[in-house]
N, C-alpha and C positions, 0 to 999 in steps of 0.2 A: 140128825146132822143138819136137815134144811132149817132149824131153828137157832144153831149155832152160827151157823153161814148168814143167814137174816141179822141176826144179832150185832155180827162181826161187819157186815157191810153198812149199816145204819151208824157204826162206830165211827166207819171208815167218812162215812158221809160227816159226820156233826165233828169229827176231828180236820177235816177240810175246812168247812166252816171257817174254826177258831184258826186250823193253820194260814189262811189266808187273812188274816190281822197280825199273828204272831210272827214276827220273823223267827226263821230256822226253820220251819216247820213248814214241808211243802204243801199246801191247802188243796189245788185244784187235780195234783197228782193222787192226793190220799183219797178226795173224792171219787176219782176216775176209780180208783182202786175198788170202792165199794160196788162202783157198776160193773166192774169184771167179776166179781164175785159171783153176784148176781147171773151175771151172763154164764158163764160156766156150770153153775148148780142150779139151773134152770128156773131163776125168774122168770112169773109171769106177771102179768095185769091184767085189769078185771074181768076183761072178755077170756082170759086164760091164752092171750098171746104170747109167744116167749120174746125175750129181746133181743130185739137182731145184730146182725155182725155190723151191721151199718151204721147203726146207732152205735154202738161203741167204737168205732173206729173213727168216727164223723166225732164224736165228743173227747179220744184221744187226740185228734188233731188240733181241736180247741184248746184243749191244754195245752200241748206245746206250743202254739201259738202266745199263748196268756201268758204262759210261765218267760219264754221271751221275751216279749212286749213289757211286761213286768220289771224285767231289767232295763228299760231303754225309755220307759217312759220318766222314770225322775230325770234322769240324763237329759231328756228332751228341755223338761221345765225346764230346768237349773239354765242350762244353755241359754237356753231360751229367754232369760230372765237376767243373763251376764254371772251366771256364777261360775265357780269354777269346782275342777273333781272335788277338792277340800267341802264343800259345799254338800254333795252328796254323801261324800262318806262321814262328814259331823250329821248328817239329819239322820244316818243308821245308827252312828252311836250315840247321839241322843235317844231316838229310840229305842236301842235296846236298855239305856239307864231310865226311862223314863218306863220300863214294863216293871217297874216297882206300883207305882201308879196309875194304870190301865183302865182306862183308854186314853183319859185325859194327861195321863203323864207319857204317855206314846204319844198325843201327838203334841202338846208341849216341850217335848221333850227332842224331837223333831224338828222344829221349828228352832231350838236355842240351838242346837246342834249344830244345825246347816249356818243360822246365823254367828256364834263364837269362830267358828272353823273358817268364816269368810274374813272376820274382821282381825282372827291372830295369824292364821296361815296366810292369806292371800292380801295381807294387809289393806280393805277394801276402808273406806269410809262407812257409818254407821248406815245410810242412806244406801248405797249400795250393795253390803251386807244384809241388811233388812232387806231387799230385792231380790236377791239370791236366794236368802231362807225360804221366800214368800213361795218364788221358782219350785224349789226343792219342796216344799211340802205340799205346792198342789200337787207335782206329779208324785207324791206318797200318796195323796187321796186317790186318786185316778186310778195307780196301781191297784191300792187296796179294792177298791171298789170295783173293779173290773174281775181281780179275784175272786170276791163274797160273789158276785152277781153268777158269775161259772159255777165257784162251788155250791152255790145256792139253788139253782135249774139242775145240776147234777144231785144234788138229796133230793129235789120230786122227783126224779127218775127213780133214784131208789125207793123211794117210797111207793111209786107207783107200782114197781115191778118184784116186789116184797110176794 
């Protein structure tokens, strides 16, 4: 059983990972997932310590932090940058047309998103459109990146506590 539990939380880890690029796919919660595993069927690390409640509740918090922040940080750009909601939600569905060609068509795909959606919905000039998209895709990097970085510190955890 502790081999199938190892197995299934190292899953749970490297499916974080990829869920934190992928939209749909909760990254930092699937992570978090593999460290409860862990925590429950008695993870330890190399001195044979087990993982504590603190540690997992201290890195649940993390998550819900990130997974919010996540939502609020392309908002910010886009704002930030004069675009508007149309902005945001063309850089998701560019992205999700652009996961034909991954990674480079996610974040191509991104960028024309945010940018079409400014210049047909919000009737923006090309120069201010282009501003917007720029908006909107740094905060996709920001997001993304803030996720892999969680999910990324949460797979050493599991690794260490295998």
């Amino acid at each position: 059983m502790d081999a199938v539990v190892s197995i299934l939380a190292v899953l749970a880890g490297i499916a974080g990972i990829a869920g934190s690029v992928l939209p749909a796919i909760p990254g930092p919660p699937l992570s978090w997932l593999g460290l409860l595993l862990l925590y429950f069927w008695g993870g330890t690390d190399g001195a044979g310590e087990r993982m504590s409640l603190t540690l997992l509740l201290v890195w649940l918090g993390i998550v819900i932090v990130v997974c919010a922040v996540d939502y609020l940080i392309p908002m910010y750009f886009t704002k930030l940058t004069g675009g508007s909601r149309y902005a945001s939600r063309g850089a998701l569905a560019g992205l999700v047309i652009g996961l034909v060609f991954p990674p480079v068509g996610m974040i191509a795909g991104s960028f024309a998103g945010a940018f079409l959606a400014e210049l047909i919905f919000a009737s923006k000039t090309a120069g201010g459109a282009l501003k917007s998209a720029f908006g909107s895709f740094l905060g996709f990097l920001a997001g993304t990146g803030l996720k892999l970085v969680t999910a990324g510190v949460m797979m050493y955890y599991i690794i260490v506590y295998l």
